[in-house]
Each structure stands twice: as structure tokens, then as C-alpha cells.
mmCIF file as Biopython writes it, N, C-alpha, C and O atoms, coordinates in Angstrom:
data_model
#
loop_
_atom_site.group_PDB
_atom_site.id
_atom_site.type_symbol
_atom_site.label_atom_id
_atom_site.label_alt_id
_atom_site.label_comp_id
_atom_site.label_asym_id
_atom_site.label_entity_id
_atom_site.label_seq_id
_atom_site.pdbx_PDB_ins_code
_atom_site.Cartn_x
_atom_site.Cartn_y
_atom_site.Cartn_z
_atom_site.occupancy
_atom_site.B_iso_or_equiv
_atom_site.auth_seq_id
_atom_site.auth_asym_id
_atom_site.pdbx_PDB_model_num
ATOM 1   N N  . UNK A ? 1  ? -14.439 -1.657 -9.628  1.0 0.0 1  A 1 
ATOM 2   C CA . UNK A ? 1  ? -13.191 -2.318 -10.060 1.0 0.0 1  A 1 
ATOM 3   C C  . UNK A ? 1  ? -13.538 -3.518 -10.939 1.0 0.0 1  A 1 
ATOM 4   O O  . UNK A ? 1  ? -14.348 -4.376 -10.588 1.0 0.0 1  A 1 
ATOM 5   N N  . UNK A ? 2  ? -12.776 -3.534 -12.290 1.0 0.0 2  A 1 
ATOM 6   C CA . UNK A ? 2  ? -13.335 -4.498 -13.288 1.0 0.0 2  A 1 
ATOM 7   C C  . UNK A ? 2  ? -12.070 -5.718 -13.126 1.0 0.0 2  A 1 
ATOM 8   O O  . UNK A ? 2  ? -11.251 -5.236 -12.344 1.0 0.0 2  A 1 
ATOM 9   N N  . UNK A ? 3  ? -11.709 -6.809 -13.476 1.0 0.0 3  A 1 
ATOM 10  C CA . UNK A ? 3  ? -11.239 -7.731 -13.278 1.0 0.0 3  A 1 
ATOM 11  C C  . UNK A ? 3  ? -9.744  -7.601 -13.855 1.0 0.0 3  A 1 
ATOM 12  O O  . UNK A ? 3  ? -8.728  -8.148 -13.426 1.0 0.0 3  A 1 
ATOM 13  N N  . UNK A ? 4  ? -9.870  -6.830 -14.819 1.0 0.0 4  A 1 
ATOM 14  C CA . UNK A ? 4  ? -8.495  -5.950 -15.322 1.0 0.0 4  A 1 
ATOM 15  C C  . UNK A ? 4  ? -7.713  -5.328 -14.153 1.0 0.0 4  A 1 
ATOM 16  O O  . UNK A ? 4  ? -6.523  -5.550 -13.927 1.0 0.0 4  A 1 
ATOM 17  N N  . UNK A ? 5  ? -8.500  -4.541 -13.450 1.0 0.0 5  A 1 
ATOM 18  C CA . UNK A ? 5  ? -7.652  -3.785 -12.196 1.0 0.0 5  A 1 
ATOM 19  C C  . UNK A ? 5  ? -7.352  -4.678 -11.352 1.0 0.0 5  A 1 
ATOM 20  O O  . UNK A ? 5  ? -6.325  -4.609 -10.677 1.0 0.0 5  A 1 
ATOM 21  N N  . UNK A ? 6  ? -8.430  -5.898 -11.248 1.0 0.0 6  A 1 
ATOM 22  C CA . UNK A ? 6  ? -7.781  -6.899 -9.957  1.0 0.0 6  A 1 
ATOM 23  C C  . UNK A ? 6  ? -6.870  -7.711 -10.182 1.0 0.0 6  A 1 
ATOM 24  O O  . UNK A ? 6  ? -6.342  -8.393 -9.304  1.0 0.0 6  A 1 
ATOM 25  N N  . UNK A ? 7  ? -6.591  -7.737 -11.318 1.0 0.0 7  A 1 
ATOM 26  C CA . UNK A ? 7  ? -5.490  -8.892 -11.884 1.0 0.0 7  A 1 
ATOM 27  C C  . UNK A ? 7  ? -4.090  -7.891 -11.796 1.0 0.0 7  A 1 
ATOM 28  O O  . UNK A ? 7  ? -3.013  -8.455 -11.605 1.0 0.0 7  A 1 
ATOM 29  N N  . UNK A ? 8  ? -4.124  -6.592 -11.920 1.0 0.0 8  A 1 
ATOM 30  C CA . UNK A ? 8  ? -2.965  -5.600 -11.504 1.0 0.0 8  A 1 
ATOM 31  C C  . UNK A ? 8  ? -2.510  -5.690 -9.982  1.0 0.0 8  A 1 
ATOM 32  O O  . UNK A ? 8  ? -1.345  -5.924 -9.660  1.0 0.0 8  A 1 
ATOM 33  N N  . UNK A ? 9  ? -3.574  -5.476 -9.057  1.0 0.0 9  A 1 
ATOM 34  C CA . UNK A ? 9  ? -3.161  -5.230 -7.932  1.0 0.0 9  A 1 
ATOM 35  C C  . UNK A ? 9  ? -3.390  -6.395 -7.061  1.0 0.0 9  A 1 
ATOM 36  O O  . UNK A ? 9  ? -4.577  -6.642 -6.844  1.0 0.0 9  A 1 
ATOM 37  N N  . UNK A ? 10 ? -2.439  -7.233 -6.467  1.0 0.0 10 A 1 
ATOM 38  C CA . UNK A ? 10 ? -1.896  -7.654 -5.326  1.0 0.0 10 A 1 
ATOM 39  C C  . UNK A ? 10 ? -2.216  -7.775 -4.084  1.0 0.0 10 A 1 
ATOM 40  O O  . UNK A ? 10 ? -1.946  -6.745 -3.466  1.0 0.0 10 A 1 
ATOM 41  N N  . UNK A ? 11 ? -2.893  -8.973 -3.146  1.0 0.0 11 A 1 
ATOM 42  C CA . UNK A ? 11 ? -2.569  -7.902 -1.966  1.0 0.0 11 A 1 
ATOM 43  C C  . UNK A ? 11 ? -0.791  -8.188 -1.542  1.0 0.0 11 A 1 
ATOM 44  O O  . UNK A ? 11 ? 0.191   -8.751 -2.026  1.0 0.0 11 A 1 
ATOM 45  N N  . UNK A ? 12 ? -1.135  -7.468 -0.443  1.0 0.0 12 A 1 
ATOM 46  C CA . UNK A ? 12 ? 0.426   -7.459 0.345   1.0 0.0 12 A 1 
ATOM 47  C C  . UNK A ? 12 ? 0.454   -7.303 1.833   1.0 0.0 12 A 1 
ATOM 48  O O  . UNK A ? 12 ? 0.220   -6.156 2.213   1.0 0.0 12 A 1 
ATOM 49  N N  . UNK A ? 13 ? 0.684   -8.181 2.747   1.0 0.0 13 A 1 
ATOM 50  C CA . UNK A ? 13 ? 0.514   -7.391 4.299   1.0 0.0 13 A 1 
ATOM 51  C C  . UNK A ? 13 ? 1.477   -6.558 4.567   1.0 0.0 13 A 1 
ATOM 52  O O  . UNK A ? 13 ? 2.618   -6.485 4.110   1.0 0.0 13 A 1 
ATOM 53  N N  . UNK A ? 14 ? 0.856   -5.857 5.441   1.0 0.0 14 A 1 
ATOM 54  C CA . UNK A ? 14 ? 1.014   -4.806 6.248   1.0 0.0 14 A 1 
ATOM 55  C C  . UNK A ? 14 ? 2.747   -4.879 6.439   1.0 0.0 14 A 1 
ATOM 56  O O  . UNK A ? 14 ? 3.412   -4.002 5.887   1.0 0.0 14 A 1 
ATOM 57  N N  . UNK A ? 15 ? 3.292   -5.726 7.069   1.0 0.0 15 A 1 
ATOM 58  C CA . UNK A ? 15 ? 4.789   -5.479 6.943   1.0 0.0 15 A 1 
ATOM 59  C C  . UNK A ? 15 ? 5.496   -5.604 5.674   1.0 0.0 15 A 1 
ATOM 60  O O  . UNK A ? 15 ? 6.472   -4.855 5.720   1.0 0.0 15 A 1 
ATOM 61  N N  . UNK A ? 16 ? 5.424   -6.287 4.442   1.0 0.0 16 A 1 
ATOM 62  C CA . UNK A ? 16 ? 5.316   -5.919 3.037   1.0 0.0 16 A 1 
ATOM 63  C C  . UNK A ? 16 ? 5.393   -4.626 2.644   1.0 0.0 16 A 1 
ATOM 64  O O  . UNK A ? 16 ? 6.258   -4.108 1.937   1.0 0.0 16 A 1 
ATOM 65  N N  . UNK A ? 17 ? 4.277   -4.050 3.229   1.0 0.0 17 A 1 
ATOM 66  C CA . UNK A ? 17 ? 3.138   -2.496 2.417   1.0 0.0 17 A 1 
ATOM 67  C C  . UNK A ? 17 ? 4.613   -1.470 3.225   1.0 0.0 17 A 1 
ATOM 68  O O  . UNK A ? 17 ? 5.137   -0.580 2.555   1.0 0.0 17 A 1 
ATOM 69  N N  . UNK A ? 18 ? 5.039   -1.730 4.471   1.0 0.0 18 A 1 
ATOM 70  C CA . UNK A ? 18 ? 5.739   -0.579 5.134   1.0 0.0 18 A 1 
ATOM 71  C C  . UNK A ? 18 ? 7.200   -1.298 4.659   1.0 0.0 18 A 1 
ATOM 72  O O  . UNK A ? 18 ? 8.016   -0.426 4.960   1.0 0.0 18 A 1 
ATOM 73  N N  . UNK A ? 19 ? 7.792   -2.178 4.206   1.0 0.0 19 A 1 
ATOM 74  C CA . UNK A ? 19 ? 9.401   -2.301 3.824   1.0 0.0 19 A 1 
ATOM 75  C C  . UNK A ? 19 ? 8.987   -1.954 2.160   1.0 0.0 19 A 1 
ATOM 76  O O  . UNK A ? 19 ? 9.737   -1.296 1.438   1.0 0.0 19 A 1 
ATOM 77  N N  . UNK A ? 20 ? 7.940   -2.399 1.794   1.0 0.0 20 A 1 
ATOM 78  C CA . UNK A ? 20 ? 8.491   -1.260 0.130   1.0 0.0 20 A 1 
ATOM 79  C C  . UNK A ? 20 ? 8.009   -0.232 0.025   1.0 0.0 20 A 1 
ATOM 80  O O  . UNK A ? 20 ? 7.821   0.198  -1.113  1.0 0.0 20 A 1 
ATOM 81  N N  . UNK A ? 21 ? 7.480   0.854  1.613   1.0 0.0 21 A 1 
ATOM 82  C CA . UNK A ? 21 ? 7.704   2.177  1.346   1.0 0.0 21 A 1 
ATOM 83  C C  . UNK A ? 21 ? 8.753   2.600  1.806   1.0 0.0 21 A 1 
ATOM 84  O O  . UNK A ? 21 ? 9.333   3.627  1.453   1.0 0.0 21 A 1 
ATOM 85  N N  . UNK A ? 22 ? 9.138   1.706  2.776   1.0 0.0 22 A 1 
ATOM 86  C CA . UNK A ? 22 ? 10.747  2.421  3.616   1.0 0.0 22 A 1 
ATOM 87  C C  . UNK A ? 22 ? 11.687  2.313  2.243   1.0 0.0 22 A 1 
ATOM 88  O O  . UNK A ? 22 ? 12.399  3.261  1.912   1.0 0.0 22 A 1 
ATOM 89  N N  . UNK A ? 23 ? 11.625  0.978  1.412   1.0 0.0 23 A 1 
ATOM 90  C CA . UNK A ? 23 ? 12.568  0.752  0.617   1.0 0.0 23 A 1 
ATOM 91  C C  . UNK A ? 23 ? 12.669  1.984  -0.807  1.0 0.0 23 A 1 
ATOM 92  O O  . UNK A ? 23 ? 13.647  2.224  -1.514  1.0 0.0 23 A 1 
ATOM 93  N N  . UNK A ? 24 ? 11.565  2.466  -0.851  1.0 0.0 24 A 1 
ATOM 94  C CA . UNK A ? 24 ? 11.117  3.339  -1.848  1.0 0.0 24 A 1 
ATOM 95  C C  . UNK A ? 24 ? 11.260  5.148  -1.338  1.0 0.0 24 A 1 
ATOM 96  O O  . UNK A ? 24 ? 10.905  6.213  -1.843  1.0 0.0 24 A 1 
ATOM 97  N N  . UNK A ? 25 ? 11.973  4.744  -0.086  1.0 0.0 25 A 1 
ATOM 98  C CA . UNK A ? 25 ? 11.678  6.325  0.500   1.0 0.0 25 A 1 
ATOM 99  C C  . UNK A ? 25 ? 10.282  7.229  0.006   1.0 0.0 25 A 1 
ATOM 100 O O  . UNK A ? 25 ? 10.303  8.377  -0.439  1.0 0.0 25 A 1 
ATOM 101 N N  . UNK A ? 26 ? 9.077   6.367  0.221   1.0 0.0 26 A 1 
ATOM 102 C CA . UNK A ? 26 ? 7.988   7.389  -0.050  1.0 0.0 26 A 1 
ATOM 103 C C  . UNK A ? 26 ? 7.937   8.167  1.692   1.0 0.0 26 A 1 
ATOM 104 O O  . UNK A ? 26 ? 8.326   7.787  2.797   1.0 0.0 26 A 1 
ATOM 105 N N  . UNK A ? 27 ? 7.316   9.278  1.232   1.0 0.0 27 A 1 
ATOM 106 C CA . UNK A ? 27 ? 7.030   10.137 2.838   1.0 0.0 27 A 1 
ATOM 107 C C  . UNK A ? 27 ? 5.757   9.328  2.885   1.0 0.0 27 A 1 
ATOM 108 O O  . UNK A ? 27 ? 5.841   8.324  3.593   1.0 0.0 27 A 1 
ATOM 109 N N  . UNK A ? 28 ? 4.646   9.527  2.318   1.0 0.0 28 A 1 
ATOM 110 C CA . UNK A ? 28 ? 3.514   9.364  2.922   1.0 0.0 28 A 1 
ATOM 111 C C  . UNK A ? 28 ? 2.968   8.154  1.674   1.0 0.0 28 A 1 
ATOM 112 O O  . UNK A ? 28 ? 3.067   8.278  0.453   1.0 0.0 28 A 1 
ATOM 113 N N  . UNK A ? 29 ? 2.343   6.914  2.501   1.0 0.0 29 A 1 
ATOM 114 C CA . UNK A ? 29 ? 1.968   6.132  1.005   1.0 0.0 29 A 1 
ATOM 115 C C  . UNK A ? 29 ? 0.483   5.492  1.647   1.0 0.0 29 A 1 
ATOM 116 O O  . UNK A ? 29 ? 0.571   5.198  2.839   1.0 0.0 29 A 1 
ATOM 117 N N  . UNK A ? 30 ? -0.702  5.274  1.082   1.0 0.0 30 A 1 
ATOM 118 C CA . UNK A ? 30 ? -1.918  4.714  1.231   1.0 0.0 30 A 1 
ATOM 119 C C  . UNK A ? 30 ? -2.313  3.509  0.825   1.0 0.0 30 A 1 
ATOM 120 O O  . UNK A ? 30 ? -2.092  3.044  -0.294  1.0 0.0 30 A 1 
ATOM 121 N N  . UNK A ? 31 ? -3.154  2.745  2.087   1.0 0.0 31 A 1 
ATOM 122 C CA . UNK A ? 31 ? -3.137  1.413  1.402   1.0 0.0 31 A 1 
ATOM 123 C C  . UNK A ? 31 ? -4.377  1.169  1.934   1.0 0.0 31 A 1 
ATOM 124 O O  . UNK A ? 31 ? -4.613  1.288  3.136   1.0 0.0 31 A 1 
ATOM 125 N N  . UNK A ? 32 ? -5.523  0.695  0.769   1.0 0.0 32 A 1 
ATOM 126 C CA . UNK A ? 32 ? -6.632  0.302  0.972   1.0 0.0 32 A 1 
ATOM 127 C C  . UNK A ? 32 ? -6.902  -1.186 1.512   1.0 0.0 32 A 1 
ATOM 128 O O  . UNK A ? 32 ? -6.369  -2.034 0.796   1.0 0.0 32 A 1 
ATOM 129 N N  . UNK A ? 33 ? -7.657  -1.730 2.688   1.0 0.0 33 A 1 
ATOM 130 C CA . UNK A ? 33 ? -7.677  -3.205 2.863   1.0 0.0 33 A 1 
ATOM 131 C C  . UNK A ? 33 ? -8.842  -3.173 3.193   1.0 0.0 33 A 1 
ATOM 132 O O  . UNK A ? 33 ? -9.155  -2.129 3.765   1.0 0.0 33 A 1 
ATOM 133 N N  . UNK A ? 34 ? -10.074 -4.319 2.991   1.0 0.0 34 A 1 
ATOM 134 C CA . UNK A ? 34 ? -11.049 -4.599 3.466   1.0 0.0 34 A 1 
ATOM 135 C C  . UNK A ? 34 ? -11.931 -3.322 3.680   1.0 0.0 34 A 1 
ATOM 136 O O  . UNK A ? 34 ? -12.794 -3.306 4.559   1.0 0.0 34 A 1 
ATOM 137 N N  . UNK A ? 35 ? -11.665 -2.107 2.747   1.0 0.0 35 A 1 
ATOM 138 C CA . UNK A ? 35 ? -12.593 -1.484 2.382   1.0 0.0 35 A 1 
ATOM 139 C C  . UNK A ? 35 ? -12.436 -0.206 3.562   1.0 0.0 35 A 1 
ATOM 140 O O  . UNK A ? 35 ? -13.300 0.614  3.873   1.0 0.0 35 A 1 
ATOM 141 N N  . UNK A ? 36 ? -10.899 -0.349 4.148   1.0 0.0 36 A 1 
ATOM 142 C CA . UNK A ? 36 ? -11.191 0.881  4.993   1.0 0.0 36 A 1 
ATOM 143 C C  . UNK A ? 36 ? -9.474  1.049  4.799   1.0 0.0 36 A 1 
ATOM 144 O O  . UNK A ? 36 ? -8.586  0.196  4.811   1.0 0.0 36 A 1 
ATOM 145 N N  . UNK A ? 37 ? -9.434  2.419  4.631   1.0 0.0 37 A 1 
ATOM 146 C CA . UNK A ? 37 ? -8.324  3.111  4.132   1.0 0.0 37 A 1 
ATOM 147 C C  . UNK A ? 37 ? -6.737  3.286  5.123   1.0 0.0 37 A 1 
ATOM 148 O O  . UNK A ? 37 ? -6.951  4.144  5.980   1.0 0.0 37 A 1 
ATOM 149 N N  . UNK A ? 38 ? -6.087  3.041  5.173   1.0 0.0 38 A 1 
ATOM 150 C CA . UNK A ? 38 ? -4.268  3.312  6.235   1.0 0.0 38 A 1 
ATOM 151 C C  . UNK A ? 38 ? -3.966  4.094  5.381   1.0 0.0 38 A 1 
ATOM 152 O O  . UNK A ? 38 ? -4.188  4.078  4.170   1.0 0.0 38 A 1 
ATOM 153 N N  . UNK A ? 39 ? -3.185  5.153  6.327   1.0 0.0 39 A 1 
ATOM 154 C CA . UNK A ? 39 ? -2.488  5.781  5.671   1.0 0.0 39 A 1 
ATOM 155 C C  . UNK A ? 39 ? -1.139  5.795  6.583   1.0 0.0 39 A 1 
ATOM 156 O O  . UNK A ? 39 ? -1.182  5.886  7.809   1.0 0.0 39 A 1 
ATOM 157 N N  . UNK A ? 40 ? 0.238   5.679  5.721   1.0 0.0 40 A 1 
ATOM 158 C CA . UNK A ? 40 ? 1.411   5.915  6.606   1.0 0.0 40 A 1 
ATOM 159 C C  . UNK A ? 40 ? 2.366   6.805  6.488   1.0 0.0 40 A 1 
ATOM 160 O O  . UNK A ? 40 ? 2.614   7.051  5.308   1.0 0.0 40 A 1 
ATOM 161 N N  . UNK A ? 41 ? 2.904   7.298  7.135   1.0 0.0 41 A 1 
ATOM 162 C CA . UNK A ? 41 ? 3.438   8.662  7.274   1.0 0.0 41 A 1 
ATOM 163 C C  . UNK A ? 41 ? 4.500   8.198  7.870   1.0 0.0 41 A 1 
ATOM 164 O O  . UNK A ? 41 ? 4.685   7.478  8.851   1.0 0.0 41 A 1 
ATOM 165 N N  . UNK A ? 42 ? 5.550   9.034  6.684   1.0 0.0 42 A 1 
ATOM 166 C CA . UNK A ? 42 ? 6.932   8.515  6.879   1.0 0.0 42 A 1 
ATOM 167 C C  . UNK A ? 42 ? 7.847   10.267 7.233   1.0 0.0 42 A 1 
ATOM 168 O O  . UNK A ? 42 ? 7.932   11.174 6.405   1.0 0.0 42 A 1 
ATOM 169 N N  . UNK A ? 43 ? 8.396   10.298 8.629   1.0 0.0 43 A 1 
ATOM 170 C CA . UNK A ? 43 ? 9.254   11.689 8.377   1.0 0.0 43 A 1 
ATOM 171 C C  . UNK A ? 43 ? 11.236  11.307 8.219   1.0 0.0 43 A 1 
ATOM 172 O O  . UNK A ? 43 ? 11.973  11.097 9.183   1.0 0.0 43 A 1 
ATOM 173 N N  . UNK A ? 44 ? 11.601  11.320 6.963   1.0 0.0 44 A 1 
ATOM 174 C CA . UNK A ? 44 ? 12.874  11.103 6.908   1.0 0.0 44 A 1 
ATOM 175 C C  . UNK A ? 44 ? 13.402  12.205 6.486   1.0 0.0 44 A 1 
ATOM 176 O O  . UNK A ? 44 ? 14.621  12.287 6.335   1.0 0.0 44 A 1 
#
């Protein structure tokens, strides 16, 4: 990751990361932190 991509991405916690997928109706959305991967799984 070059300094270009880090200046794009954000972090965001964890209750953040799950109200703008609820808000986004994604089913399933991935979020990398500290180098180890979540994944959340949404069934609506």
C-alpha cells in the first residue's frame, strides 16, 4: 500500500463499519484491521 491508497482509506470502528453496511443494505461486507480480516454477514 503506497501513501496514495492510505490517504483514500479511513479507519472507522467497528460500530461505524456495521451502521454503514446496515445503512447501505450490503449482505455481506469485509473489513480489514490490524492485519487480520472480519467479515460480516448480513441476512435481510
Amino acid at each position: 500500500m503506497d501513501m496514495k491508497d492510505r490517504k483514500m482509506s479511513k479507519a472507522v470502528t467497528d460500530s461505524d463499519f456495521r451502521r454503514l453496511v446496515e445503512s447501505k443494505n450490503v449482505r455481506k461486507a469485509v473489513m480489514v484491521k490490524d492485519g487480520k480480516v472480519f467479515k460480516y454477514g448480513y441476512d435481510k
